[in-house]
Structure formats: C-alpha cells, structure tokens
PDB file with one MODEL, atoms N, CA, C and O in Angstrom:
MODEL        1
ATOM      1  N   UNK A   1      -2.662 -75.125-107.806  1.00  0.00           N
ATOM      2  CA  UNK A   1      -4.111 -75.047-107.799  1.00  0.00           C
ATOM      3  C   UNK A   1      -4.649 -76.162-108.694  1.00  0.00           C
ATOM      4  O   UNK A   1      -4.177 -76.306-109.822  1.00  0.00           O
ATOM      5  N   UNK A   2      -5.479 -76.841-108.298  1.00  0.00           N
ATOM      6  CA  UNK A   2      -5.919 -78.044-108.996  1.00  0.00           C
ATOM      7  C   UNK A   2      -7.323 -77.546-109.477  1.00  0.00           C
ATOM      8  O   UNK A   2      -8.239 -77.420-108.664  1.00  0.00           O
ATOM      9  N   UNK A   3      -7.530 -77.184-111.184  1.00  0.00           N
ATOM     10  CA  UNK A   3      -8.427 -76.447-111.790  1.00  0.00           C
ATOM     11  C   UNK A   3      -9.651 -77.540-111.688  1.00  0.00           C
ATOM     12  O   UNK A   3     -10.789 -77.258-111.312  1.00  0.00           O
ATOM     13  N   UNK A   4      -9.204 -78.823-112.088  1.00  0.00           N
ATOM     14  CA  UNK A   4     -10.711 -79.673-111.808  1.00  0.00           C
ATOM     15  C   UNK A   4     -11.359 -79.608-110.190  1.00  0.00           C
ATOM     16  O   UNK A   4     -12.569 -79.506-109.985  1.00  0.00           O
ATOM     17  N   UNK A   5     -10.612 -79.664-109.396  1.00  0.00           N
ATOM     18  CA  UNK A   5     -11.753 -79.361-108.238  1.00  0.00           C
ATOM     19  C   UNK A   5     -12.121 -77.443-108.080  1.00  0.00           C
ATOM     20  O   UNK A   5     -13.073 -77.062-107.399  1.00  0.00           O
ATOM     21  N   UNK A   6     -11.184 -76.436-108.831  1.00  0.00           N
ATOM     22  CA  UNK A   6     -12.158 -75.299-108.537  1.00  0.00           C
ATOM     23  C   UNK A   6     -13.159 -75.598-109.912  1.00  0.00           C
ATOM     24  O   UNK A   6     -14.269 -75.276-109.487  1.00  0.00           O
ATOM     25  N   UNK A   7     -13.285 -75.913-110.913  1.00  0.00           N
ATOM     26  CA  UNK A   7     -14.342 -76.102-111.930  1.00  0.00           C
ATOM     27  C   UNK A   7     -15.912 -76.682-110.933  1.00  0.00           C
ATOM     28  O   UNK A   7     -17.055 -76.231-110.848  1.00  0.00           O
ATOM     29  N   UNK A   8     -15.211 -77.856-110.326  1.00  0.00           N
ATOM     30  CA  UNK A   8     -16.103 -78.899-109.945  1.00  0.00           C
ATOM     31  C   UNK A   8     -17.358 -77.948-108.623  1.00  0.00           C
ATOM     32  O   UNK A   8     -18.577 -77.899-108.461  1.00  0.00           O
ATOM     33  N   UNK A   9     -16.021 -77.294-107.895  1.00  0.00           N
ATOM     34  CA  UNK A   9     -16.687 -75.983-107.505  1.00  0.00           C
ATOM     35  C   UNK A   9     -17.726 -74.919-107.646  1.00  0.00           C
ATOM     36  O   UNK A   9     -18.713 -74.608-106.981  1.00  0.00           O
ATOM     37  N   UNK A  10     -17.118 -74.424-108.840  1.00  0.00           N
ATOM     38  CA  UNK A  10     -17.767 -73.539-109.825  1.00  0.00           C
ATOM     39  C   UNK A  10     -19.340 -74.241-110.227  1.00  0.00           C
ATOM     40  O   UNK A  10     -20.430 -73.677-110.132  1.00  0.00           O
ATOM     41  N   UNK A  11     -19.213 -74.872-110.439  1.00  0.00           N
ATOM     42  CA  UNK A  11     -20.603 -75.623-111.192  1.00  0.00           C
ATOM     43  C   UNK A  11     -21.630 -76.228-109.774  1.00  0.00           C
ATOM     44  O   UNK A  11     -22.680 -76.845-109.595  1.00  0.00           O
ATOM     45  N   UNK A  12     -20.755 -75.714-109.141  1.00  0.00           N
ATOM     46  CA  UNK A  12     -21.824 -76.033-107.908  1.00  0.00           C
ATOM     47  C   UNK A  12     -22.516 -74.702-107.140  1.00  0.00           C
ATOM     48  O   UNK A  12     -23.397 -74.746-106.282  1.00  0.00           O
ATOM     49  N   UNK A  13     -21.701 -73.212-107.836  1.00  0.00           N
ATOM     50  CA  UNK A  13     -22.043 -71.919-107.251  1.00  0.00           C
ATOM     51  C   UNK A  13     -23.133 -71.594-107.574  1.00  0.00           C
ATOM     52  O   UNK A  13     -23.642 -72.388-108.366  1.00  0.00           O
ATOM     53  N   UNK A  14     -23.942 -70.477-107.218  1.00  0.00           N
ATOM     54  CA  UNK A  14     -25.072 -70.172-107.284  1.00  0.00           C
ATOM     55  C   UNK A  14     -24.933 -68.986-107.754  1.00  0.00           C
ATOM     56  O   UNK A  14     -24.354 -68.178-107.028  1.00  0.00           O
ATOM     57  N   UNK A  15     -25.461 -68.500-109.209  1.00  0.00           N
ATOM     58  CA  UNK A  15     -25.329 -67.139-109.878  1.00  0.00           C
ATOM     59  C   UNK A  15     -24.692 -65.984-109.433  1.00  0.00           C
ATOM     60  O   UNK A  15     -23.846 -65.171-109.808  1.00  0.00           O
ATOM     61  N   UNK A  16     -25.264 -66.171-108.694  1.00  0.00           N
ATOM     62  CA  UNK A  16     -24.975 -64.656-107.193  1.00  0.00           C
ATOM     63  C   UNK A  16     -23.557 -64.835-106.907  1.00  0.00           C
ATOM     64  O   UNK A  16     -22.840 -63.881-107.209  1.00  0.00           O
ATOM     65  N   UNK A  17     -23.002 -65.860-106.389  1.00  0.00           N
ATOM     66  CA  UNK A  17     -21.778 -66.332-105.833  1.00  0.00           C
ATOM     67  C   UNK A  17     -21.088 -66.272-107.872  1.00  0.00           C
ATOM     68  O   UNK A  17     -20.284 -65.421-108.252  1.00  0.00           O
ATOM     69  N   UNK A  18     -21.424 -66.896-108.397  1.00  0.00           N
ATOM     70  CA  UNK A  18     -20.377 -66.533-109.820  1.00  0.00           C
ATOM     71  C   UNK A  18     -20.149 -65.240-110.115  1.00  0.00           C
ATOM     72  O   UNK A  18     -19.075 -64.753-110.466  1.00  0.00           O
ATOM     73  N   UNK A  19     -21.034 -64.771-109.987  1.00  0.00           N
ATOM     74  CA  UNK A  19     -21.182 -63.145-110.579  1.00  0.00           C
ATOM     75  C   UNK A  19     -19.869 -62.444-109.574  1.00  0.00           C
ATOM     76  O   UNK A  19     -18.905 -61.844-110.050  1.00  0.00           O
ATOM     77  N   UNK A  20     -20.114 -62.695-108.046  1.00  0.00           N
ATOM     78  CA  UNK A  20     -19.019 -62.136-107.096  1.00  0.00           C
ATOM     79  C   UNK A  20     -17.381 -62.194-107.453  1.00  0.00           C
ATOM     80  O   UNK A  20     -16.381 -61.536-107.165  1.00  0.00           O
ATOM     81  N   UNK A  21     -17.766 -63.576-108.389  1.00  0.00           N
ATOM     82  CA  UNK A  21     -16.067 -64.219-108.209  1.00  0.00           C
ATOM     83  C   UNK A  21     -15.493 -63.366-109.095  1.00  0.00           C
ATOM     84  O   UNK A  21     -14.381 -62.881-108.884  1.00  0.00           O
ATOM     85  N   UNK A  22     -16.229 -63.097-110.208  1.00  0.00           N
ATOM     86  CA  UNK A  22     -15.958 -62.578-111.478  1.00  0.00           C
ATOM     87  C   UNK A  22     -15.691 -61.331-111.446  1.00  0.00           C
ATOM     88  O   UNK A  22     -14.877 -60.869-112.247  1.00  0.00           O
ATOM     89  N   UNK A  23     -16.501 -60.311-110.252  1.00  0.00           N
ATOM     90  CA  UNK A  23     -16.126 -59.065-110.328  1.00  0.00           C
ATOM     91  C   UNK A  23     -15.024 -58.906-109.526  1.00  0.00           C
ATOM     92  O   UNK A  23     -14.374 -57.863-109.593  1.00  0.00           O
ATOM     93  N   UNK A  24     -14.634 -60.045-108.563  1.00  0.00           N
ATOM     94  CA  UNK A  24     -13.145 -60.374-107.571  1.00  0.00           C
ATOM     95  C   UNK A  24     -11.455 -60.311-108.810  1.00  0.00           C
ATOM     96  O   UNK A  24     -10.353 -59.766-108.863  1.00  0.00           O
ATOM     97  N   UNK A  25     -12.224 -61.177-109.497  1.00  0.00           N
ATOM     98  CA  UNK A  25     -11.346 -61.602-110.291  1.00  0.00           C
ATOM     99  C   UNK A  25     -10.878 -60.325-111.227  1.00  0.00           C
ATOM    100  O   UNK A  25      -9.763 -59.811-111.129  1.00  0.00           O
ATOM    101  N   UNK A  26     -11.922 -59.882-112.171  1.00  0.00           N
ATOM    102  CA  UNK A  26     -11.723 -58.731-112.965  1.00  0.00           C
ATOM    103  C   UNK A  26     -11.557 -57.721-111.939  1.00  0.00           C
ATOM    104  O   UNK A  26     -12.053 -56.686-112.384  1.00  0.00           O
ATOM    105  N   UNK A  27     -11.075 -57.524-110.727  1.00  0.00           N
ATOM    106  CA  UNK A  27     -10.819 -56.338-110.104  1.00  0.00           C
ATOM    107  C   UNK A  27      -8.947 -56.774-109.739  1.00  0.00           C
ATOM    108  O   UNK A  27      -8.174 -55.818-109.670  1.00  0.00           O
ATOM    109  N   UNK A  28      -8.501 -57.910-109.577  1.00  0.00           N
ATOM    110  CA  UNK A  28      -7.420 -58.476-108.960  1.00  0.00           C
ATOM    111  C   UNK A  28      -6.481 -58.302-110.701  1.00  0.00           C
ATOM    112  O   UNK A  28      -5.259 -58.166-110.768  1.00  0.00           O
ATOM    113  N   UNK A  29      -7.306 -58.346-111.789  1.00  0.00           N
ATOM    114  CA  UNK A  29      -6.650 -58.511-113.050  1.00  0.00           C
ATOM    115  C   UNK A  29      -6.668 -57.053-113.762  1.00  0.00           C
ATOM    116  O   UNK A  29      -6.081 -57.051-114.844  1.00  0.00           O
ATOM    117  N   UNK A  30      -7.268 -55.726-113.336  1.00  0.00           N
ATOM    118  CA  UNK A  30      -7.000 -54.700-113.837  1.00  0.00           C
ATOM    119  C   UNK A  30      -6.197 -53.782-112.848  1.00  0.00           C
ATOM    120  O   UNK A  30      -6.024 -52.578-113.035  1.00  0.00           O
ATOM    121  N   UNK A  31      -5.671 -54.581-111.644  1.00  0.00           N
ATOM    122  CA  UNK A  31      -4.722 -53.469-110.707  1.00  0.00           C
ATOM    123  C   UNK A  31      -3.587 -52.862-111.377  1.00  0.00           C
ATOM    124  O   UNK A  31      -3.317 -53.529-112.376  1.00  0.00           O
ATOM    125  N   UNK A  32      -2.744 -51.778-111.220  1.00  0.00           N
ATOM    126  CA  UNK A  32      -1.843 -51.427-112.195  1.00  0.00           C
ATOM    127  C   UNK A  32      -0.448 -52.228-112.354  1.00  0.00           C
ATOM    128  O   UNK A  32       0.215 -52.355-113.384  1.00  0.00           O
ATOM    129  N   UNK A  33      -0.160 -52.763-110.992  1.00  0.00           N
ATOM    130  CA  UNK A  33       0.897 -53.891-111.078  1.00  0.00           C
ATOM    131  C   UNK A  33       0.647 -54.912-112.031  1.00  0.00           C
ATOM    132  O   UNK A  33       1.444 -55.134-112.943  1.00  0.00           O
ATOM    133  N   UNK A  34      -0.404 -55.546-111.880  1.00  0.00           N
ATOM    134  CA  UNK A  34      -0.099 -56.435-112.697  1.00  0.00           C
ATOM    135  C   UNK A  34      -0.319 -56.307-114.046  1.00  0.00           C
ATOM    136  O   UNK A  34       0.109 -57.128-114.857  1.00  0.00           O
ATOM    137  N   UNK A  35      -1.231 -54.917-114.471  1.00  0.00           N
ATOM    138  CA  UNK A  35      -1.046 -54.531-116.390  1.00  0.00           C
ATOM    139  C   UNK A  35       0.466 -54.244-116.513  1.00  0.00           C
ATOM    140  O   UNK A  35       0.884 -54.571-117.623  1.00  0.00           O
ATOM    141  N   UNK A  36       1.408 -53.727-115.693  1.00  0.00           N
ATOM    142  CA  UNK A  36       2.508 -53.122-115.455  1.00  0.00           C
ATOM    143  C   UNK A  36       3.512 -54.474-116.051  1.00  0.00           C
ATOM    144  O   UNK A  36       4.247 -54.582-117.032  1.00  0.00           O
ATOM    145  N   UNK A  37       3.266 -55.080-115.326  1.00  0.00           N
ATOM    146  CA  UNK A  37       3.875 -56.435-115.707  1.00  0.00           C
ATOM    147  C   UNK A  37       3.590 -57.225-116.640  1.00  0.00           C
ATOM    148  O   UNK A  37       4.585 -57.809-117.067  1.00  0.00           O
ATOM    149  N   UNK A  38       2.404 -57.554-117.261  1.00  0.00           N
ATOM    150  CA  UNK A  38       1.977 -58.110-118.734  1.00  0.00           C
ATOM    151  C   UNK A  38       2.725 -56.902-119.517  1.00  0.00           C
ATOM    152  O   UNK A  38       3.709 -57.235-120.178  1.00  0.00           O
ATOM    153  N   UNK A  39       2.447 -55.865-119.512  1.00  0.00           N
ATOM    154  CA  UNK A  39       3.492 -54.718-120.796  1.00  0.00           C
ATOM    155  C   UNK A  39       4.567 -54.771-121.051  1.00  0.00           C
ATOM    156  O   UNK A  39       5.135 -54.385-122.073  1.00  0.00           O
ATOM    157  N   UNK A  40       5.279 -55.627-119.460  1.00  0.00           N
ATOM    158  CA  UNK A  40       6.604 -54.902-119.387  1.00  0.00           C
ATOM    159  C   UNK A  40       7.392 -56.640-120.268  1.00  0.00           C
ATOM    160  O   UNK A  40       8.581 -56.869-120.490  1.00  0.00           O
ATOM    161  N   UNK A  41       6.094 -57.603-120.587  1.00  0.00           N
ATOM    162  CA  UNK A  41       6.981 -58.661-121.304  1.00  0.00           C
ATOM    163  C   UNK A  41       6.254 -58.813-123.059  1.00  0.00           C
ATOM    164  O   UNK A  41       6.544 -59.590-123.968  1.00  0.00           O
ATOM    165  N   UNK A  42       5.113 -57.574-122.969  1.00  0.00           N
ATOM    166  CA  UNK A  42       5.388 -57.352-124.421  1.00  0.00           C
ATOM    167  C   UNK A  42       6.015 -56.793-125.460  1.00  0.00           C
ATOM    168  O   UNK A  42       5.985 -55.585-125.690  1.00  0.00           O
ATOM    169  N   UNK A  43       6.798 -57.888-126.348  1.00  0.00           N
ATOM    170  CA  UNK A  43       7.298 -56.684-127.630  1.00  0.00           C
ATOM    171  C   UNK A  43       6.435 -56.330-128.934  1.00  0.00           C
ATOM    172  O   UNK A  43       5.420 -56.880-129.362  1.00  0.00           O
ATOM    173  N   UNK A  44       6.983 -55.502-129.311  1.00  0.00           N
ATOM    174  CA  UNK A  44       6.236 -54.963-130.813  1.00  0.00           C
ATOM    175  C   UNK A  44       6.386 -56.180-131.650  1.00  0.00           C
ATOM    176  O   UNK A  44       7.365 -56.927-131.670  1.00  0.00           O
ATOM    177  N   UNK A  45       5.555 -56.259-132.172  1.00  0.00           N
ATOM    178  CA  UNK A  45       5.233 -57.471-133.546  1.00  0.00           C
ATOM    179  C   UNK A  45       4.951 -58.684-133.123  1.00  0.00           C
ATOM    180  O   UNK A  45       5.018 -59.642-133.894  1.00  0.00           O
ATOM    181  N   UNK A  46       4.531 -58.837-131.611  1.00  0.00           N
ATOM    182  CA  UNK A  46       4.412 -60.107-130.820  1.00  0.00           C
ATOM    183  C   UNK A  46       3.309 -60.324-131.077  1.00  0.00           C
ATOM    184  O   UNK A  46       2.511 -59.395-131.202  1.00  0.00           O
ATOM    185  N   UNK A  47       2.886 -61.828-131.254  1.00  0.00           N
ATOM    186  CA  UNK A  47       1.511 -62.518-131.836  1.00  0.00           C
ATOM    187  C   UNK A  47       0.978 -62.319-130.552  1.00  0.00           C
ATOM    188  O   UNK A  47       1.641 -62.752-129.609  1.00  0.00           O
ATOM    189  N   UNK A  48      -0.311 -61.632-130.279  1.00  0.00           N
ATOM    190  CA  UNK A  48      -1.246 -62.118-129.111  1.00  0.00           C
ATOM    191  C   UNK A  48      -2.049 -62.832-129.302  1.00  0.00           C
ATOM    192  O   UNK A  48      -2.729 -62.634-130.309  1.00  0.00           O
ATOM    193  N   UNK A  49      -2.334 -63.905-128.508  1.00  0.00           N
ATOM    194  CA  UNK A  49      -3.742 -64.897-128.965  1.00  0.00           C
ATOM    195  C   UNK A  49      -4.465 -65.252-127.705  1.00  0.00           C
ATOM    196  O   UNK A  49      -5.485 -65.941-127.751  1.00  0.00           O
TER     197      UNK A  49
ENDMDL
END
C-alpha cells in the first residue's frame, strides 16, 4: 500500500466520506480476531508506545 497516494487521497475526501472511513476502520480494528491476535503477542512488562 503506498501511504502517500492514500494520504494524497485522504486530503481530497469530503468530511462525510472521512468520518465513513474511520468508522470502517475502527469497526475492522475492534473485531475479536484481530484483539485476539495483538494479545496473543503481548507479554507482561512489555513497553507499549
């Protein structure tokens, strides 16, 4: 995925259309597979940043 042309993208969307992507996005990033899988490569005392 080449982030400068979705940026270049982005800055060309129209509120309405950002707002969509965002609730796309935060819906694709709280499914249980994939929290399932960020947990399953954290350990205790691990720096998060």
């Amino acid at each position: 995925m080449n982030f400068s042309d979705v940026l270049k993208t982005l800055n060309q969307a129209s509120s309405f259309e950002l707002y969509r992507m965002r609730a796309a996005i935060d819906k694709v990033l709280h499914e249980p597979c994939r929290q399932m899988a960020i947990y399953a490569k954290l350990r205790i005392g691990q720096d998060i940043k």
